[in-house]
N, C-alpha and C positions, 0 to 999 in steps of 0.2 A: 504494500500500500504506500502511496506517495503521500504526504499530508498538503494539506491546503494553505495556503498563506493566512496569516491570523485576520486580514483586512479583507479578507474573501468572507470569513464564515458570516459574519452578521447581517452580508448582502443575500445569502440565500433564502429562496422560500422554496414548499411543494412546489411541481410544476402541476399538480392536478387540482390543489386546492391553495395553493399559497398560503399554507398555512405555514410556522417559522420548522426549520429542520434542526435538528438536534446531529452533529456529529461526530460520531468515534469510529470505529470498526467497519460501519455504514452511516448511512444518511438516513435518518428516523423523521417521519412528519408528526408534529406534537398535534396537529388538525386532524387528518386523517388517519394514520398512522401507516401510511405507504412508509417501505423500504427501499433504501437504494443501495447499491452496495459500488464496491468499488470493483473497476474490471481493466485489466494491463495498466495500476498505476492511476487512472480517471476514474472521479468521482461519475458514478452513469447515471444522470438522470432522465434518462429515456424510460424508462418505467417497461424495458425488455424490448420496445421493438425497432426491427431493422427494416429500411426501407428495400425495396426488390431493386431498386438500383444501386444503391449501397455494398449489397452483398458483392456484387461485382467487384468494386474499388475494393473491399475490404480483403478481398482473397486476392487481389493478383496489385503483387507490390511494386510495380515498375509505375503502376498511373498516381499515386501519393511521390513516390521519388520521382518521377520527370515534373511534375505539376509547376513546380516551381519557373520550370527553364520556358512553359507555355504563359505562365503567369505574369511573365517580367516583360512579356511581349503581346499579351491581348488586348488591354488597354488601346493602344495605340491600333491593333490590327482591329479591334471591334470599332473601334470612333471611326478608323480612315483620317484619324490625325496620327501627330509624331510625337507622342507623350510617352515620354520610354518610365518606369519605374522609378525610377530615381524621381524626377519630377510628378510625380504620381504620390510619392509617399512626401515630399518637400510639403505640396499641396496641404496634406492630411496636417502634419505636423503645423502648420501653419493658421487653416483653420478650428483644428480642434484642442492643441497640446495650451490654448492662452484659456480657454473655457475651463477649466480644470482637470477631472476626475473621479472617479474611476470612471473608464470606458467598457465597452461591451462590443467585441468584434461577432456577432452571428454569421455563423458559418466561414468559420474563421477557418478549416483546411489545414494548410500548412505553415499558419501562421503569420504569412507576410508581411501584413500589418504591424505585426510589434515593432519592426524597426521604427513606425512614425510613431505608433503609439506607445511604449515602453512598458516598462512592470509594473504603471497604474493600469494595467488592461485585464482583461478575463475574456480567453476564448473558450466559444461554445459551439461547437461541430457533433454533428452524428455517429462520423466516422473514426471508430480507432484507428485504424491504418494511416489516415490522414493526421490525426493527434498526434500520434506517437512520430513521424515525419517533425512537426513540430515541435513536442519537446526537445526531440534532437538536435534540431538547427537554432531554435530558439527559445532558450527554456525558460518559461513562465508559468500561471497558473491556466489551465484547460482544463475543461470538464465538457464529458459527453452529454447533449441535450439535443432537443428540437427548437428553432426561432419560435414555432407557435405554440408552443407551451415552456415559456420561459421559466429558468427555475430558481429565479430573483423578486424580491421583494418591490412593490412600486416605487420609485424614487432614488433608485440602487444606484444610478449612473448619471454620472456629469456629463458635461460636454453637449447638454440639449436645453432650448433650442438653443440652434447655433444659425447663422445666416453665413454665409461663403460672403469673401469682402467680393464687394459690386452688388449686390443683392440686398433686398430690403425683408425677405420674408423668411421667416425663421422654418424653414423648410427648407430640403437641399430638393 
């Protein structure tokens, strides 16, 4: 079992009831009393299930270790602009690192983001094979979960709103 950073635990809730989680050994909901337990190292709070395209990525380990080398370059190939990574996470760092903290990377992958964001972040992906990629290259705190059943208490995370400079609305 990996432990969680001490600045993590008081940000979690169920992700079935958000009610507060209690953890040691696993993750106990003092509301419901759903179990979470811990699996390769990540707290799981996916409540057991795996998406039918997940399983894919999660067994064949080459698409978490190339991801990275596709990732430093879609940006720019999905826009049809020239915005390489670098300038991509400058961006991030620029808009979000002056709003404070903690942040919330959903489907965070292999983590890329932490370089703008730093270790006030908590990534949350589906996939171990993709975490564990992560931990490797960039070790932080990660836990397995779903975006739509967040398994964070309301108000958990800084950095919102935020308006990108040029913009007037606090919406990206």
């Amino acid at each position: 079992m990996v432990s969680l950073p001490p600045w993590l635990l008081p940000l979690l809730a169920c992700p079935r009831c958000q009610g507060p989680l209690e953890v040691g050994g696993e993750a106990r909901c003092l509301g419901c009393g759903a179990r979470y337990p811990f699996r390769g190292g990540f707290l799981d709070l996916r409540a057991g299930r795996e998406r039918p395209h997940l399983w894919l990525a999660n067994r064949l380990p080459p698409i978490p270790l190339l991801y990275d080398a596709w990732r430093r370059r879609s940006t720019g190939l999905l826009s049809g602009k020239k915005l390489s990574h670098a300038e991509e996470l400058a961006r991030l760092r620029e808009w979000l690192l002056p709003t404070g903290g903690p942040f919330l990377d959903v489907g965070t992958g292999t983590g890329v983001y932490w370089e703008a964001l730093g270790n006030g972040a908590v990534g949350l992906d589906p996939s171990p094979a993709f975490l564990r990629v992560a931990r490797r290259r960039r070790p932080g705190a990660y836990l397995l979960g779903h975006g739509e059943h967040l398994p964070f208490r309301t108000g958990a995370f800084g950095g919102w709103p935020w308006a990108p400079p040029g913009t007037s609305s606090g919406t990206p």
